[in-house]
C-alpha positions in Angstrom: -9.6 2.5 -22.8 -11.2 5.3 -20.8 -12.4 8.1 -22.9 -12.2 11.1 -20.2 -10.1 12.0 -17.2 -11.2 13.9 -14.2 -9.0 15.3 -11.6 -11.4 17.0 -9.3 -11.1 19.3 -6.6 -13.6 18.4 -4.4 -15.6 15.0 -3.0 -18.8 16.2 -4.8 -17.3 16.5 -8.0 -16.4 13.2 -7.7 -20.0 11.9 -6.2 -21.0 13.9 -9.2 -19.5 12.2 -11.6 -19.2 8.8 -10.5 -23.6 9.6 -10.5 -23.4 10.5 -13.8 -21.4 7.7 -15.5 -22.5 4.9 -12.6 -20.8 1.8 -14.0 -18.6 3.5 -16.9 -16.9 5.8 -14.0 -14.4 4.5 -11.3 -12.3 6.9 -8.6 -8.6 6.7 -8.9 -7.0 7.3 -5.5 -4.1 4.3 -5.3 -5.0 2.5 -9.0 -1.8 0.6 -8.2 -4.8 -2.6 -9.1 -7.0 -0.5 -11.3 -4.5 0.7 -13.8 -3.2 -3.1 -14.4 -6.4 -4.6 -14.7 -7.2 -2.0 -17.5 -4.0 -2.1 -19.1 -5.1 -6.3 -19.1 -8.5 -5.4 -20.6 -10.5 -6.3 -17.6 -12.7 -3.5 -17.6 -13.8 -2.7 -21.1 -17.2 -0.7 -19.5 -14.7 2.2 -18.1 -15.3 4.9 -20.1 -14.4 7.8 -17.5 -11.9 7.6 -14.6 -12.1 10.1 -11.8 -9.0 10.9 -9.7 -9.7 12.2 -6.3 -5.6 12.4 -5.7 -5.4 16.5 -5.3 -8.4 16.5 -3.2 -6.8 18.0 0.8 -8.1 16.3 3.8 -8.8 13.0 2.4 -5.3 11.6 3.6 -6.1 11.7 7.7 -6.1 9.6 10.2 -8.0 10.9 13.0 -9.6 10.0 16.1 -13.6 10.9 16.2 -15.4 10.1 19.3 -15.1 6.3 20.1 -13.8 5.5 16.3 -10.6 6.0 14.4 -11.3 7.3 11.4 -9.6 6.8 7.9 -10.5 9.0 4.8 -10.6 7.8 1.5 -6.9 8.5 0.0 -4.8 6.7 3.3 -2.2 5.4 1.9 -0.4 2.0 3.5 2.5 3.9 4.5 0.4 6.9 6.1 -1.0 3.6 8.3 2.6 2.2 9.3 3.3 6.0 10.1 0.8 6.7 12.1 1.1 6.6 15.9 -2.4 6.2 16.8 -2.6 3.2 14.7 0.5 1.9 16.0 -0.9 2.3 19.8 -4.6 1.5 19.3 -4.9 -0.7 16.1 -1.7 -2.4 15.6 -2.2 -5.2 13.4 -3.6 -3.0 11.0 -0.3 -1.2 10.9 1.5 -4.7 10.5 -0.8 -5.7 7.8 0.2 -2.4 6.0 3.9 -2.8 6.2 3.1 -6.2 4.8 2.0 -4.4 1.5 4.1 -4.2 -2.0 6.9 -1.7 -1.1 7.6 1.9 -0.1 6.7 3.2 -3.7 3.8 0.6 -3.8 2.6 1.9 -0.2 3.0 5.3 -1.3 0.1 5.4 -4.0 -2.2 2.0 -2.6 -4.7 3.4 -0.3 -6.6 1.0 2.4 -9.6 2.1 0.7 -8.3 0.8 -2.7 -7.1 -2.6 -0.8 -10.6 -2.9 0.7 -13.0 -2.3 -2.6 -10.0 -4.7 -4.6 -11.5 -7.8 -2.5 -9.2 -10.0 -3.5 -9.3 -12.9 -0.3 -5.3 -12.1 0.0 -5.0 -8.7 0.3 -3.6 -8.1 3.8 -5.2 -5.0 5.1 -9.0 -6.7 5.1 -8.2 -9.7 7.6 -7.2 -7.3 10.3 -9.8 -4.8 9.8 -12.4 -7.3 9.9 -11.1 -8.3 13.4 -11.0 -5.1 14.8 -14.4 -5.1 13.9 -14.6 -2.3 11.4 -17.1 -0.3 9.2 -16.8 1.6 6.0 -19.5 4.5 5.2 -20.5 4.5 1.2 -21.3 8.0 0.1 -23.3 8.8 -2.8 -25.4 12.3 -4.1 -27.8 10.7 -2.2 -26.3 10.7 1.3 -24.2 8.3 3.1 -24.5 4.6 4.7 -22.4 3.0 6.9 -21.7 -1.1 6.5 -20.3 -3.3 8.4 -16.5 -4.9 7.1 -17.9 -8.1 7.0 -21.3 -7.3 5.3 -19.5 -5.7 2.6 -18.1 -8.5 0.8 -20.5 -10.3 -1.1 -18.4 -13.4 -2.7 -14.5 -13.5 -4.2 -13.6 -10.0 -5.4 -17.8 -8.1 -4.9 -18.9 -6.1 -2.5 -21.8 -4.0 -1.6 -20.5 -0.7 -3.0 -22.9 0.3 -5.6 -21.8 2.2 -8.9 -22.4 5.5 -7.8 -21.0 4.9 -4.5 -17.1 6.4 -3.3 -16.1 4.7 0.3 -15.3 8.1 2.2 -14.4 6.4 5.8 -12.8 3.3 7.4 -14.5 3.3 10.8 -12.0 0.9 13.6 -12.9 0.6 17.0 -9.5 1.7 18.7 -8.6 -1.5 21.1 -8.5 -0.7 24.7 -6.0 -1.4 27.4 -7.1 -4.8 27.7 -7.0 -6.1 24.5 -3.8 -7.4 22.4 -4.1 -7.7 18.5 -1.4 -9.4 16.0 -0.9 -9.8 12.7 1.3 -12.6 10.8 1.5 -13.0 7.1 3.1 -16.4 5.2 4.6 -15.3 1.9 6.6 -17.0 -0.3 9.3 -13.8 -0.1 10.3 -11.2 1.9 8.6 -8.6 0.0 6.3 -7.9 -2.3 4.5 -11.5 -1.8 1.0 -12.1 -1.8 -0.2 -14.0 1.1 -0.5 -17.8 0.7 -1.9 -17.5 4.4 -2.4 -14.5 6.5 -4.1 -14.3 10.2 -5.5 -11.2 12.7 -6.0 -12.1 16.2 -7.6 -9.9 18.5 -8.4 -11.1 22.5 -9.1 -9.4 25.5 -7.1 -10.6 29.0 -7.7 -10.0 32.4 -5.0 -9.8 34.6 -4.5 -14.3 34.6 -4.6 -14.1 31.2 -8.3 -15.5 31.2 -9.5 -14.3 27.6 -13.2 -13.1 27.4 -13.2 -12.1 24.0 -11.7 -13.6 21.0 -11.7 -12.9 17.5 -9.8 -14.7 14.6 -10.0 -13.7 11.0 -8.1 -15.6 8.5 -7.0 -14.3 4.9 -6.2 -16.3 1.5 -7.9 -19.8 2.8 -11.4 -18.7 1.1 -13.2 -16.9 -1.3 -13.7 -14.2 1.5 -11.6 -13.3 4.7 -13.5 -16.1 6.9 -13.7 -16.2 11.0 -13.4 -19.0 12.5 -15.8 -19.3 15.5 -15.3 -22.3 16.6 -11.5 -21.8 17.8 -12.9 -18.2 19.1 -15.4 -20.2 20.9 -12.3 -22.8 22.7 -10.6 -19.8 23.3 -13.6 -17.4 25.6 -13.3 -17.9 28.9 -9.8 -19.8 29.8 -6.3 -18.8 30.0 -4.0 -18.7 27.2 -2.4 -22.2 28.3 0.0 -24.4 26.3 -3.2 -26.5 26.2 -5.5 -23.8 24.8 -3.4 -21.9 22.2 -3.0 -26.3 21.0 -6.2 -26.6 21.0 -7.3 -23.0 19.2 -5.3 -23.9 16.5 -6.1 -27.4 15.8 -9.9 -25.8 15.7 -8.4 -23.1 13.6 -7.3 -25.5 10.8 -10.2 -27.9 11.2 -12.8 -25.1 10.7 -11.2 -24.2 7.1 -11.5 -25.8 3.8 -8.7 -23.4 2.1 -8.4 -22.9 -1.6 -6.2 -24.9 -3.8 -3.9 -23.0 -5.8 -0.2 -22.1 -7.5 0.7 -20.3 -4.4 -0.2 -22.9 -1.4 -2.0 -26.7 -1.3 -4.9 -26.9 0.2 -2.7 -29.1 2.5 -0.5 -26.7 3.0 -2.7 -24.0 3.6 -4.2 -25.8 6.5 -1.6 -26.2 8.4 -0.1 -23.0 8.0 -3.3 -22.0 9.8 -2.4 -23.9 12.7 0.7 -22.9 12.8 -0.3 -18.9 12.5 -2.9 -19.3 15.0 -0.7 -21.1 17.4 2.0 -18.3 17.1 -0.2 -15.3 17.1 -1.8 -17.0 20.7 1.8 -17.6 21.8 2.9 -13.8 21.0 -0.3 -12.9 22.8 0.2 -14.5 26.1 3.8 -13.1 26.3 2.5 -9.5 26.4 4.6 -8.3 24.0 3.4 -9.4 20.2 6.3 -9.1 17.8 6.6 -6.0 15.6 7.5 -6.5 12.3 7.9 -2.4 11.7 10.8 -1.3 12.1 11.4 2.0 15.1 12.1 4.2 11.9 10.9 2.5 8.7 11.7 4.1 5.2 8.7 5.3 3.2 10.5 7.4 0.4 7.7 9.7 0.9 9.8 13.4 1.0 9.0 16.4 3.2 5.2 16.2 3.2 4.9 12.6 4.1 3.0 11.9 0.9 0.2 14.3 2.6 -1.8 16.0 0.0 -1.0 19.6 0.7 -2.5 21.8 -1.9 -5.8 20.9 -3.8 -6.3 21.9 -7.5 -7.9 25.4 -7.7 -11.0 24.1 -10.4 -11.5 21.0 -11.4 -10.1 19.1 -14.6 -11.7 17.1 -17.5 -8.5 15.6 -19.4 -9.7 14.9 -22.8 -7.7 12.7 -25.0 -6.7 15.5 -27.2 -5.8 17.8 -24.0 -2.4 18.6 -23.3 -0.7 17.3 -20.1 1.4 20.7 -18.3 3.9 19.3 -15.9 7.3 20.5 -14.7 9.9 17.4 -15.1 13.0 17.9 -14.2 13.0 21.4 -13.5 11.8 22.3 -16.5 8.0 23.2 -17.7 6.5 20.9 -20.7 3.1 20.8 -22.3 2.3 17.6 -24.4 -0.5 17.2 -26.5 0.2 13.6 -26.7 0.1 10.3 -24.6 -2.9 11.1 -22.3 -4.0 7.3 -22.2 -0.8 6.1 -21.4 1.3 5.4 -18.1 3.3 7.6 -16.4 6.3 5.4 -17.4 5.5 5.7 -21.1 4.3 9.5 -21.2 8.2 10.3 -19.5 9.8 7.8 -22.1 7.8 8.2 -25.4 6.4 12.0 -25.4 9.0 13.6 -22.6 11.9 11.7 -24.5 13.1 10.7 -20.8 13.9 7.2 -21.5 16.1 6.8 -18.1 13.2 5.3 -16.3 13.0 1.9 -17.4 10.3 -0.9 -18.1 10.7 -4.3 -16.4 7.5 -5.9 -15.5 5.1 -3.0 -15.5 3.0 -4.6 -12.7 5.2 -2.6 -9.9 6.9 -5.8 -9.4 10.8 -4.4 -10.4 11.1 -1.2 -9.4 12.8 0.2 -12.7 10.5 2.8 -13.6 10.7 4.8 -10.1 10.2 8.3 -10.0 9.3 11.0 -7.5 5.8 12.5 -8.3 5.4 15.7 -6.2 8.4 14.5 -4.3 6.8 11.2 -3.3 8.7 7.7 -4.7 6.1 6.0 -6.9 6.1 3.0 -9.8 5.4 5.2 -12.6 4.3 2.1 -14.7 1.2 2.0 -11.6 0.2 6.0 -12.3 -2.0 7.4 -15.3 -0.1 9.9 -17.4 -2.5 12.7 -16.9 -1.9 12.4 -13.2 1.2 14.6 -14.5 -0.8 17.7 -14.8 -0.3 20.5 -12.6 2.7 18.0 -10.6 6.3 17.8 -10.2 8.3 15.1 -11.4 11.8 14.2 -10.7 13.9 11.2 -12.9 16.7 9.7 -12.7 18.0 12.3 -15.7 17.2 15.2 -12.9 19.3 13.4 -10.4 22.1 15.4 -11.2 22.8 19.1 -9.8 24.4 21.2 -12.3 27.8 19.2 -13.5 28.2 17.0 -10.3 26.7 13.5 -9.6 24.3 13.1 -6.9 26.3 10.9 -4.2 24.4 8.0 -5.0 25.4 8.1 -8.4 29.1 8.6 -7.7 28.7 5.6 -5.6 27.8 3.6 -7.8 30.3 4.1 -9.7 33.0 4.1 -7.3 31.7 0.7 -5.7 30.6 -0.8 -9.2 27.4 -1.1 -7.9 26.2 -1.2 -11.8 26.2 -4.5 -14.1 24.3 -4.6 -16.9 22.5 -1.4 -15.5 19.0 -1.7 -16.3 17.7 -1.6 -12.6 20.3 1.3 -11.8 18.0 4.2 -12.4 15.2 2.7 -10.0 17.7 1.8 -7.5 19.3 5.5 -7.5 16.0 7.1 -6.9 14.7 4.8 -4.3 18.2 5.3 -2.6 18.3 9.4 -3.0 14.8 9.5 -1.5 16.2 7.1 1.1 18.9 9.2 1.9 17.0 12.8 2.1 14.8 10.8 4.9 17.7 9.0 7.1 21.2 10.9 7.2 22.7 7.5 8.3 20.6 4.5 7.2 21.6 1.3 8.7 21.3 -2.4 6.5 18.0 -3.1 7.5 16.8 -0.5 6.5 18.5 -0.3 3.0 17.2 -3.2 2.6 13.7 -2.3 3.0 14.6 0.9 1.0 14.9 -1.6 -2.0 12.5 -3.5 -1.4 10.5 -2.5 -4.4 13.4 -2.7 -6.4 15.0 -6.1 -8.4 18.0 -6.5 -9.7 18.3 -8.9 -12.4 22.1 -9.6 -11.8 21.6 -10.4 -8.1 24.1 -7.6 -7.5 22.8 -6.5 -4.3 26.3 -6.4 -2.5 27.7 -4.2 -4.2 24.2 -1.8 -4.6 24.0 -1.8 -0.2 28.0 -0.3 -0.2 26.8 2.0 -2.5 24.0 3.0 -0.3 26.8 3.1 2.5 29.4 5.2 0.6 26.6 7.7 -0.3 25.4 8.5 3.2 28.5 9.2 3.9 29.4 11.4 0.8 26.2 13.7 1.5 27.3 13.6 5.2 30.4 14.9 4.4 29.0 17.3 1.9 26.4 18.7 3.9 28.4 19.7 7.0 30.9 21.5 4.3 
C-alpha cells in the first residue's frame, strides 16, 4: 500500500516527484485502472502516488497549429463533448463514448487509457489511425513518440519511470478524409471489446481511396494494422468488390488471441465483418454515430473542468487528516487515508448510504458527486477528499422534502430490495440538473453505469419520468 500521497499544484511538482521516487511513484489523474490493480496487489513497488487532479489547464482540448492537442487529465467524456473532436477526429470521439459509463468517463482520462495498454482498450485503435503522437515529459525536458512506437509488447510502453505523458498529439482529418469507429462487445455498456476496429480513408470525388489506414483492437498483444487490406484498398473505389475483398484481407492478416471473451474463430471473423461495415459506412458518406445529439455525462455546471487549482501543494501522510465538506457539512478525519473513497464515506464519515457491490466500477452503487461531478467512489483514493465537495445519497435531501427523484421512487415503486437505489438516485439527480426533460434513450445511458440486481429497470425509467416532471413543475412555481 502506498506510503505518501501528493496532490500537487503544479506539472513540476509532479515531474518532481515522479524523479524522485522513479519506479515507487505513479500520477493519479483517472486511476479508475490504477486503484484496482493496487487494491489486487499488482503493484507492491508503489510506495508514493501523485495526483495531478487539481492541477488547471490540464483538461483542454485545443487546436495548436496543424495538431489537436490533448493535455494530460482529458477525461472520455471531455472527448465525446468536444466539438472539434467530433468534426475533425471522430472516431476518437466514438471510441470514447464506447468507454465504461458517465461516472466511469468522468474520472478515466485518454492519457490513463493510453499508458494502461491493455490491447482492448478502445481509445488506442483509433488514435493509432489517426496517426497520433504523445510527448513524455520529464525534469529533463520533453520527447515526442509516435502512438505506435510507444507500445512495446501486451500492457509496456516506452514511458520511462520518471516520465508523465503531458500531450496527445492527432492530426485533425481534413475535408477529404472519413474515419469510423465500431466496437463488438458482449453488452451494451460497460463491455470490454472482444473486437474493435478504426478506419480512416481519404476519397476523391468517385470515391477512389488514396489513402487507407486500418487499425484493429483486442485481436493481438498490441493494436495491430493490417497493411495488406490498406494495401487492396489504395487506389480503387469503395466497390462492393473492394470493401469484400478489404475485409477478407482484413481477417486473413490476423492471428487474434484466444480467450474467455471471443475464439480465435470468432474473433476473425468479426474482423471481417467490422471492416466490411466500417468500408460500407464510409462509401455512404455518412458513417453512423453512435453519440447521441445531447449525450448525458453527469458532469454538473463545470463540465468536470478543473476550475480552481490547490493554492500549495499537499503531502498526505498516513497519519494526516482528510478536511472535506460532505454533505454540507465540514469534517476532518484522522483516519482512513489509504482507503477508497467508498470506504472513507462509509467507515470514518459514518455515511453508509453509498453502497458496495463489485468495487471494480462495474455496479454503480457507490456513486457520488465529487466537486459536483458523478464518480464511482469505490475507483477514487480517499485523500482525493481533501479540500473537495462531496455530495451522497444522505445529502439528497433539501431540508424535510425529498428530492423528486426520491419521491419517485417511491411513488412508482421503483425500489425492491434497494441496494442499487442510492446509486441510481444520484446518477438520476445529476441526470436531471443537466436535461429538464430527458427522453428513454437517454435515461438509459444515464444508468448505464448502474445495475440493478432485481432487473427492475421498468419501474427505475418511470421514476426518472415522474421526476422530470416533479422538478419541472417545481421549478416554474
Amino acid at each position: 500500500m502506498w506510503e505518501a500521497y501528493h496532490s500537487v499544484s503544479t506539472i513540476d511538482e509532479a515531474l518532481a516527484l515522479l524523479n524522485e521516487h522513479r519506479s515507487g511513484a505513479r500520477i493519479v489523474a483517472g486511476a479508475t485502472d490504477l486503484i484496482i490493480e493496487m487494491e489486487r496487489g499488482q503493484h507492491p513497488q508503489l510506495k508514493v502516488l501523485v495526483d495531478i487532479t487539481r492541477v488547471p489547464g490540464l483538461d483542454q482540448i485545443s487546436l495548436d497549429a496543424d495538431r489537436i492537442v490533448l493535455g494530460p487529465l482529458v477525461t472520455h467524456n471531455h472527448v465525446v463533448a468536444s466539438r472539434l473532436i467530433r468534426e475533425r477526429a471522430l472516431p476518437l470521439a466514438q471510441a470514447s463514448w464506447e468507454v465504461g459509463a458517465p461516472q466511469i468517463r468522468n474520472r478515466a482520462t485518454v492519457a490513463g487509457n493510453l499508458i494502461t495498454a491493455s490491447p482492448a482498450n478502445d481509445t488506442i485503435t483509433p488514435l493509432i489511425a489517426l496517426d497520433a503522437e504523445v510527448t513524455l515529459a520529464s525534469v529533463a525536458g520533453e520527447r515526442n513518440v509516435k502512438l505506435t512506437d510507444f507500445y512495446s509488447g501486451f500492457r509496456q510502453t516506452v514511458l520511462r519511470p520518471n516520465e508523465l505523458m503531458s500531450a496527445i498529439r492527432i492530426p485533425p482529418l481534413d475535408d477529404d478524409q472519413r474515419g469510423v469507429f465500431l466496437k463488438l462487445g458482449l453488452r451494451r455498456a460497460q463491455a470490454i471489446s472482444v473486437v474493435d476496429a478504426a478506419l480512416i480513408v481519404r476519397l476523391d470525388e468517385s470515391n477512389r481511396v488514396s489513402d487507407a489506414r486500418i487499425a484493429l483492437g483486442s485481436v493481438a498483444a498490441t493494436i495491430v494494422r493490417v497493411p495488406a487490406a490498406e494495401a487492396c484498398l489504395n487506389g480503387k473505389r469503395l466497390s462492393a468488390e473492394t470493401i469484400a475483398e478489404a475485409g477478407r484481407l482484413a481477417a486473413e492478416s490476423v492471428k487474434p488471441i484466444d480467450d474467455v471473451r471471443g475464439s480465435a474463430e470468432y474473433r476473425s471473423e468479426m474482423v471481417k465483418m467490422l471492416v466490411l461495415r466500417a468500408l460500407r459506412q464510409l462509401e455512404s458518406g455518412s458513417p453512423l454515430n453512435n453519440i447521441p445529439a445531447r449525450p448525458p455525462m453527469l458532469w454538473g455546471a463545470d463540465e468536470g473542468v478543473v476550475t480552481r487549482g490547490l493554492p500549495a501543494a499537499l503531502a498526505h501522510a498516513p497519519d494526516r487528516p482528510i478536511e472535506s465538506r460532505v454533505n454540507g457539512v465540514d469534517v476532518c478525519i484522522a483516519t482512513g487515508q489509504r482507503k477508497s473513497l467508498l470506504h472513507w464515506l462509509r467507515d470514518e464519515v459514518k455515511l453508509p448510504g453509498t453502497k458496495e457491490g463489485c468495487a471494480e466500477g462495474e455496479c454503480g452503487a457507490c456513486t457520488v458527486f465529487l466537486d459536483d461531478v458523478a464518480v464511482m467512489a469505490c475507483m477514487v483514493h480517499a485523500p482525493r477528499a481533501h479540500g473537495a465537495e462531496i455530495l451522497t445519497v444522505e445529502g439528497l435531501q433539501c431540508g424535510e422534502a425529498l428530492h423528486p427523484i426520491q419521491q419517485a421512487f417511491i411513488d412508482q415503486a421503483a425500489v425492491q430490495c434497494g441496494y442499487c437505489t442510492p446509486g441510481f438516485l444520484m446518477a438520476g439527480a445529476k441526470l436531471l440538473d443537466e436535461i429538464e426533460k430527458p427522453d428513454t434513450e437517454q435515461i438509459n445511458y444515464s444508468i448505464s453505469g448502474n445495475l440493478c440486481r432485481c432487473t427492475g429497470y421498468y419501474k427505475i425509467v418511470e421514476a426518472f419520468r415522474q421526476a422530470a416532471s416533479m422538478k419541472t413543475e417545481v421549478e416554474q412555481g
